[in-house]
C-alpha positions, 0 to 999 in steps of 0.5 A: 446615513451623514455618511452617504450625505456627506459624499454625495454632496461633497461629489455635488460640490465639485460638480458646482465648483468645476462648472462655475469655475471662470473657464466654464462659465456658469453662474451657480444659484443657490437654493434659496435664490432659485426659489426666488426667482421662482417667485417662491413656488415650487410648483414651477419650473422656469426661472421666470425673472431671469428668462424674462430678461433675457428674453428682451435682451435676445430679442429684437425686431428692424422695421424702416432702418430703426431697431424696437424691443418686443413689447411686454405682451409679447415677452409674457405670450413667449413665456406662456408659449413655452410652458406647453400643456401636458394634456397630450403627455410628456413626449408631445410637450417636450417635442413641442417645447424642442421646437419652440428652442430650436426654431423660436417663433414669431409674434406680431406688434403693433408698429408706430404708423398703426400697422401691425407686422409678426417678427421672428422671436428666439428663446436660445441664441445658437449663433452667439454663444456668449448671448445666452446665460448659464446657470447651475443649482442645486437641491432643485425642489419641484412639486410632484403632480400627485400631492396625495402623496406622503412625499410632496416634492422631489429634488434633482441634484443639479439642473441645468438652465440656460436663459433661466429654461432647465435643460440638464437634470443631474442626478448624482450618487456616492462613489460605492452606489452604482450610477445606475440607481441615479437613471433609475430616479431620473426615469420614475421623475418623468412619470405623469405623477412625478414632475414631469413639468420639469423633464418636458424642458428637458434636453440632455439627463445624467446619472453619475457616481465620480468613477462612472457617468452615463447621459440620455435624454427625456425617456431614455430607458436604462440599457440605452444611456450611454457612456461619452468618450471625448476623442482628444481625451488628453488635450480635455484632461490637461483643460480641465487641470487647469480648473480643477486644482484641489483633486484628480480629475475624474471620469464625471468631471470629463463628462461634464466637460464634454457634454455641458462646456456652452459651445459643446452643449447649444450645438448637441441640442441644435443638432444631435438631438431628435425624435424617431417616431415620437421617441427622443434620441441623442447622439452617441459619441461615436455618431458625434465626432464621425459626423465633425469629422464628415463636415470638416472633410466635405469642406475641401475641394479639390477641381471642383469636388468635395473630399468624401471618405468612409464612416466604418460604424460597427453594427448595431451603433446606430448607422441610420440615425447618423446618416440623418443628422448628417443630412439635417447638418449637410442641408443646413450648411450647404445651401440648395444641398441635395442628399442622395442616400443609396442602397443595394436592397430593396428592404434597406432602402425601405428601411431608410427612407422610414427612418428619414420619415420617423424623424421628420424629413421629407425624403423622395423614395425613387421607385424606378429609374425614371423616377430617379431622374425626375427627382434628381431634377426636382428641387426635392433635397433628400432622395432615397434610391436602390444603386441599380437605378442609376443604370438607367440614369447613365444611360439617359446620359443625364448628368449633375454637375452640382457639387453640393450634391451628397451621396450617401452609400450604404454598405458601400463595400458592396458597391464601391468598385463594381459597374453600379457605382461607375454609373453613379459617379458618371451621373454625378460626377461632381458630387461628395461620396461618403461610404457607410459600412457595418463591418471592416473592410478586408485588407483587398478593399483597403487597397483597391483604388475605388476604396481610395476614390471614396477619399479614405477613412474619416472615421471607425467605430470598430466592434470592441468599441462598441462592445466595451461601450455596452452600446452592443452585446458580446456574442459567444461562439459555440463549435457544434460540428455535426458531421462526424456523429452522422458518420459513426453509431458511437458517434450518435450515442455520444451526441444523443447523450450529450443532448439529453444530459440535463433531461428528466426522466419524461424528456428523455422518454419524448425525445426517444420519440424523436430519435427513433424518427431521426434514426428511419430518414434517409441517411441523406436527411440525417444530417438535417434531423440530427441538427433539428433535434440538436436545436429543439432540445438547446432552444427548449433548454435555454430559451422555452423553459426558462421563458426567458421572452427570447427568440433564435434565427437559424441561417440554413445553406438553401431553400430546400434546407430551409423549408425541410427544417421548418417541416421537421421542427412542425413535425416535433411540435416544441417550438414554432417555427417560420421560414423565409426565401425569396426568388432571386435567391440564386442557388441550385435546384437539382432534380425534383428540389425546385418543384418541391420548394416552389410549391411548399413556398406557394402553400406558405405564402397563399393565406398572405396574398403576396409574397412581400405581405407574408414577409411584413408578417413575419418581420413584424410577429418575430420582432414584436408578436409570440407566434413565432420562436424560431425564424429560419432563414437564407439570405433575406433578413441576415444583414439589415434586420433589427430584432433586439428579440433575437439571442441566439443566431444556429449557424448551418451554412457556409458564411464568409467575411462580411456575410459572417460578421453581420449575420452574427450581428443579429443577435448583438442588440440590447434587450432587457434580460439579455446578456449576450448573443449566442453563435451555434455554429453547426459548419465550424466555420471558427473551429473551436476557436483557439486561434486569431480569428483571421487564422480562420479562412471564414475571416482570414480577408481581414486585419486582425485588430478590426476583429478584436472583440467580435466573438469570445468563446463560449468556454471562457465565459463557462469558467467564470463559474467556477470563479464565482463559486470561489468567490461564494466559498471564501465569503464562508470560508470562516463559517464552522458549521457548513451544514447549519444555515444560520450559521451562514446567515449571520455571516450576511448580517453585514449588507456588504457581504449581502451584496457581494453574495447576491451578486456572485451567486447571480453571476454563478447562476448566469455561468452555471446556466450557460454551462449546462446548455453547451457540448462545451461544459465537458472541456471546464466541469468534470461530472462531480464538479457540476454536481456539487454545484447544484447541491451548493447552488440550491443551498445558497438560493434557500439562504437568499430568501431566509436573508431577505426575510431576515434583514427585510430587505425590499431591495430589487434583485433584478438579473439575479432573481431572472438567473436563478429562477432559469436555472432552477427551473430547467436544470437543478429541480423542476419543484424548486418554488424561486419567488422572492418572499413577499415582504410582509408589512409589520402593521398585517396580520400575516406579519406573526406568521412569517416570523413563526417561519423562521428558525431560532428566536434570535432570528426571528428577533432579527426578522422584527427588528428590521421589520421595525427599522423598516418602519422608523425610516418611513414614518420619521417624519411623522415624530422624529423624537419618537422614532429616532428613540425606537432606533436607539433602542434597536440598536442598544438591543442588537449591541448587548445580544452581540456583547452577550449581555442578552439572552436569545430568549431576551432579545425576542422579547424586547424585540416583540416590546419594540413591535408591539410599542410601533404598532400601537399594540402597547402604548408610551407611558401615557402619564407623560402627556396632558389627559386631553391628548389621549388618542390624538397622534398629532398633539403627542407627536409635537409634543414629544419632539418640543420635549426633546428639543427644549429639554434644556431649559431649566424652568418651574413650569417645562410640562405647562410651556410644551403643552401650550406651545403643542397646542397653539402650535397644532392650532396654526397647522390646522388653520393652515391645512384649510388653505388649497395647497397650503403645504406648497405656498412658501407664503403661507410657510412664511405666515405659520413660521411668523405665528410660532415666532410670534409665540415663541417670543411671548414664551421667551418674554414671559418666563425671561428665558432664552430658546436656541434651534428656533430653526430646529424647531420650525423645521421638525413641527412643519415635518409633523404638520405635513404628515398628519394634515398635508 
């Protein structure tokens, strides 16, 4: 415990020193000085003293050539102004009080000739830097909203302040605790009865340990906080050398650097922070540096036109959102600029211009070529159109020739050389064009003079940057070419046996159902069959039975194709299906096919009342609803659709470049739950990738380093399995008695081990579970590989729950237990019952059943005895003295059993003692305590810890003092509890503190004696007093 205090707050400690090192330049303010500003409450947030005084020092208004100070009303309105309501909840506060930071407002004086006027009022100066103050502290203690709670207040690490505004929470871990619990704190501290007073301030969140760091902002959730890599690592490594001279430099101390230097820190409020859709976002590093780098570009011109460029940002990296702050930044320093935002489909353009309207900017959707022209005309400043209603503006000959006009085109590789953009560039021949594209571009693109007119690249985010980032998921490829086994009856065999490999008995028989249909189509529909049932049998494995919430999009060669799966998987009736096509699809309809699909479309869409209502419909139920499993598609919904759902993209039509790398992209979001995305390719479009992917003529166009990290193989990630089961088998390598499972708990005594051991085995699970949904676990696992596998995988799950009762561990075991209950329920044993053992609390009554449940008496000591320890952490507070001696006799009753000095039979029975002493089934030796303190736990409680505290005095009447003191002592906490919110007024702490004083003295006085840690003793009764009257 000292140990994990000691790291934290030596990390803490260098957090401090490097921010209010000279270079930096805040200014560090102690606990105690915190509170004074506070005006000693905890209750509040702002430092008030110090935003008072800044706030007239900011602040100042010119009327007829003289300059006057705001007055003093004002100064309190701005600060009443800034401490927003939290009535409408902590999103609409913090918007609100953003606001207020960022636009100030403006307030009305009383002028000396008896008008009045309002003038402009600011809270932070953005312009000038050095105008506004930086503070830093530390332990920054808040009063929860919920004061009926044993814990009355919460204490970030570090907080931030600028103009004494808190506008940084840093939450902070040891080096061995993964940042993560940090985000985890920083989450539960928003909620309503938390002390969301403070993170409606609150611009910018860190969670760190010193290797690792990770920011968001106000309701970031955990998969979305990030990682921030400053671009010119080196030059901020060698400035950060000079201010950190007693250590390395750390990954925490370049974060720090990066996010909170005072220029670095205004400008990412000012400009890379905002709200999508009442949601709180802040920039990725990517997004940061690619839109520098676009302002520093569009500032050269060159005959009258601004140097434009490519932003290549991987799919997934938030490409939209850069787009609109760079419009907010385009619109802010360019005056009169006019942002033109261009795509090539319709669903994109409507897709964008949401954006634009979820994060407040008015943006004028064209809906013709008219519209075009009048809105290019118009004083309207951000315009959202289709690429093909520039044809008509080319041909109205009406022209731009303004060069703070901004074009920017999205997906431009698909525009940037061909007619459309012509017409572009002759309506606006004078305007910035800044490409935006998802993928690479091919080695063609790169040298074609139209990708050169663009003005070159201005920045990259390339796939493995974003995959090494965790701001994507890697995907794993996985060859299923089908052909062959259509051709050949031992080829089916073969595939039927592989599909039903992992079955029961009553699956198999269901699906002989199924192949008996597969075996009666024409053999020009096989093909179609064998792929359906190959899908069904993988999605119900992997997906339906593990109810992994999951969802798969299956990318089918036509229309015909698409509606004829759709009608197979309806016949199958497993999982539920859903198809989309749209008519300018171009594609051959030979024969009786265009009837057939013009009808089964009509059929389709009739209950919808449009095609473009059926396709909201679907959009909507795939990503949000559970009525659809599987959304088959052609084209429409392969690029520019966002289903974080979606983990598995079926492959059974020919893709090529950047129609492949962005259909695979479907399936690379973030989602809770989700570790990859998953690529069936039924056309072997990568073979069975043992190549470069440029080796493949699907991806051949490009360079090979742009494709780095795009898709591994599935195989690859099958034979982690066997390197975690490895790792398993070593931990118990020295285990004797490899039958006896108490064997193997003891081994697991030490909580090292313990976390070693969950996390290989949920990695195991994860491994094991995507082996045995793949034709590729042939290739790694022989048969009694796999076997032994699951014998030893269902052995190592009853240990994981005999240890949790064992060790009573409340712990959250997360992705392991969502692992272990799939792979046990779809492929090891239907009956195996996963639930974590619900921790039984030692005060219930089904306490002594579950001990009963455990083997052996010294395990069941164990399980009493961190049931125990349990308890001494929770209620130490309470009477320290007390429960600091119970854990000393834990730990006395575990060291003698291991020294053989105690027998199993003794160890439970000292075990029972110390349980039956903690719930109160036994009583203490009560001829210690004074007769009128029977029954009363709050008198034995100070009276036990002033015992242990002043057992050093060396006086005739010791029993006569302790009981006066603990009598007078519970006297003044009594008196003080009547007091509304007496435990959180620091006035009142002052006066109880002043009244022990007062005794302590008279005592000292009386008897001429002298007593040390009067601290020690104000601090521990206070502990008490919260605890019984708080």
């Amino acid at each position: 415990m000292n140990d994990n205090i000691t790291l934290e707050q030596a990390i803490q400690q260098n957090c401090i020193n490097l921010l209010s090192h000279k270079d930096f330049g805040y200014k560090f303010i102690s606990k105690e000085d915190n509170l004074i500003f506070r005006e000693n409450k905890t209750s509040a947030v702002l430092l008030k003293k110090i935003l008072i005084e800044r706030l007239y020092a900011l602040n100042s208004y010119e009327y007829k050539g003289q300059n006057y100070k705001f007055s003093a009303n004002n100064i309190s309105k701005a600060v009443e102004d800034l401490d927003v309501s939290l009535n409408e909840g902590l999103i609409v506060a913090n918007e609100r009080i953003t606001n207020h930071l960022l636009l100030g407002t403006s307030y009305e004086e009383n002028l000396d000739d008896g008008t009045k006027k309002s003038f402009s009022f600011k809270y932070i100066d953005f312009e000038n830097i050095e105008n506004n103050h930086f503070f830093v502290t530390e332990e920054f203690i808040v009063d929860r909203a919920n004061q009926n709670e044993i814990t009355k207040t919460r204490r970030p690490d570090l907080v931030v302040f600028v103009n004494g505004i808190p506008l940084v929470v840093i939450e902070l871990k040891k080096s061995s605790v993964n940042y993560e619990n940090g985000i985890k704190q920083l989450e539960k501290e928003q909620k309503k009865d938390e002390i969301p007073h403070l993170f409606k301030y609150i611009q910018l969140t860190i969670a760190a340990n010193s290797n690792e760091a990770r920011y968001g902002t106000m309701g970031t959730p955990l998969k979305f906080y990030s990682l921030w890599k400053e671009e010119e690592n080196q030059k901020a490594k060698e400035t950060l050398k000079t201010m950190v001279q007693d250590r390395e430099v750390s990954s925490l101390d370049l974060t720090l650097f990066a996010l909170l230097s005072k220029d670095r820190l205004l400008r990412l409020i000012k400009h890379y922070i905002l709200f999508d859709k009442k949601v709180k976002k802040v920039s990725r590093y990517q997004q940061f540096f690619g839109i520098e780098k676009t302002l520093k570009r569009v500032e050269k011109i060159t005959d009258g036109i601004r140097a434009g460029g490519l932003i290549w940002h991987t799919q997934g990296s938030g490409k939209s959102l850069t787009m609109v702050m760079l419009t907010k930044l385009l619109k802010l320093t360019y005056t009169n600029a006019k942002i033109i935002v261009v795509t090539d489909r319709v669903d994109l353009d409507e897709q964008i211009h949401k954006t634009f309207e979820n994060t407040d900017i008015k943006a004028g959707r064209a809906s013709s070529g008219s519209d075009l022209i009048e809105k290019l005309q118009s004083g309207i400043s951000v315009i959202t159109t289709l690429v093909h209603k520039f044809e008509k503006v080319r041909n109205s000959k009406t022209v731009n020739n303004d060069n703070n006009v901004f074009v920017l085109v999205d997906e431009s590789h698909r525009t940037q050389g061909g007619d459309l953009h012509n017409a572009m560039k002759k309506a606006l021949p004078l305007a910035c064009y800044l490409g935006f594209t998802g993928t690479p571009l091919l080695k063609k693109e790169k040298n074609k003079n139209s990708f050169l007119k663009f003005g070159g690249e201005i920045h990259r985010y390339t796939i493995d940057d974003a995959v090494k980032d965790g701001a994507v998921l890697p995907l794993l490829y996985e060859g299923r070419l089908v052909d062959q086994e259509v051709l050949s009856p031992e080829g089916l065999e073969r595939k039927f046996n592989m599909i039903t490999r992992e079955l029961s008995d009553d699956a198999k028989r269901d699906l002989q159902h199924k192949w008996a249909r597969f075996q009666k189509v024409a053999s020009s529909e096989q093909r179609l069959e064998l792929i359906a049932l190959d899908i069904n049998e993988h999605f119900k494995k992997t997906l339906k039975m593990a109810n992994s919430g999951f969802k798969a999009m299956f990318a089918t060669s036509s229309k015909y194709e698409a509606i004829k799966y759709h009608e197979i998987f309806e016949e199958y009736g497993d999982i539920r299906t859903a198809y989309v096509i749209s008519s300018n699809e171009h594609e051959e309809l030979d024969g009786g096919n265009k009837e057939y699909v013009a009808k089964a479309w009509q059929e389709t869409i009739k209950n919808y009342g449009s095609e473009e209502e059926y396709l909201k419909y679907v959009k909507n139920e795939f990503i949000h609803g559970c009525e659809i499993d599987l959304l088959i598609v052609v084209d429409k919904l392969l690029t520019g659709f966002d289903a974080p759902r979606a983990s598995t993209l079926y492959i059974d039509k020919q893709l090529k470049e950047h129609n492949l790398l962005q259909a695979i992209a479907r399936v690379n979001r973030l989602y809770d739950g989700k570790d990859y995305g998953y690529i069936v390719d039924f056309r072997g479009l990568l073979g069975e990738l043992d190549q470069a992917l440029t080796n493949y003529a699907s991806l051949d166009g490009f360079d090979p380093e742009d494709l780095t990290g795009a898709v591994v193989d599935v195989r690859s990630e099958i034979a982690k399995a066997k390197t975690y089961y490895t790792h398993l088998e070593d931990l118990f390598s020295d285990v004797k008695f490899k039958d006896d499972l108490e064997s193997y708990v003891i081994v697991l005594a030490d909580i090292t081990k313990r976390d070693d051991f969950k996390e290989w085995l949920s990695h195991l699970a994860r491994a094991f579970k995507l082996a045995l949904s793949s034709e590729k676990i042939d290739d790694i696992l022989s048969e009694n590989e796999i076997k032994l596998y699951k014998k030893k995988i269902k052995f190592y799950n009853e240990l994981r729950k005999v240890v949790q009762l064992r060790y009573h561990e409340t712990c959250d075991f997360g992705k392991y237990e969502e692992q272990m209950q799939k792979l046990l329920d779809t492929f090891v044993s239907a009956k195996e019952v996963n639930e974590l053992t619900r921790l039984v609390n030692i005060f219930e009554t089904e306490f002594e059943e579950e001990v009963q449940r455990v083997e052996g008496k010294s395990a069941k000591a164990d399980t009493i005895l961190s049931a125990v320890s349990a308890v001494v952490k929770e209620k130490m507070e309470s009477n320290p003295a007390f429960y600091k001696s119970i854990a000393q006799q834990i730990e006395d009753v575990i060291n003698e059993y291991k020294a053989k000095r105690l027998s199993e039979e003794e160890k439970l029975a000292k075990a029972k003692q110390l349980k039956d002493l903690i719930t109160g089934m036994s009583k203490p030796n009560e001829d210690k305590y004074p007769k009128e303190f029977e029954n009363k736990k709050t008198l034995i409680a100070i009276y036990d810890n002033l015992s242990d505290i002043l057992g050093n005095l060396e006086v005739v009447d010791f029993d006569l003092i302790v009981k006066n003191l603990t009598l007078k002592f519970d006297e003044i906490y009594l008196g003080a509890s009547k007091k509304p919110e007496w435990h959180k007024n620091k006035d009142v702490e002052n006066e109880i503190t002043s009244s022990m004083e007062d005794i302590l003295w008279d005592i000292e006085d009386e008897y001429d004696i002298s007593i040390e840690n009067k601290e020690n003793i104000y601090q521990t009764i206070r502990g008490i007093g919260i605890s019984f009257y708080g």
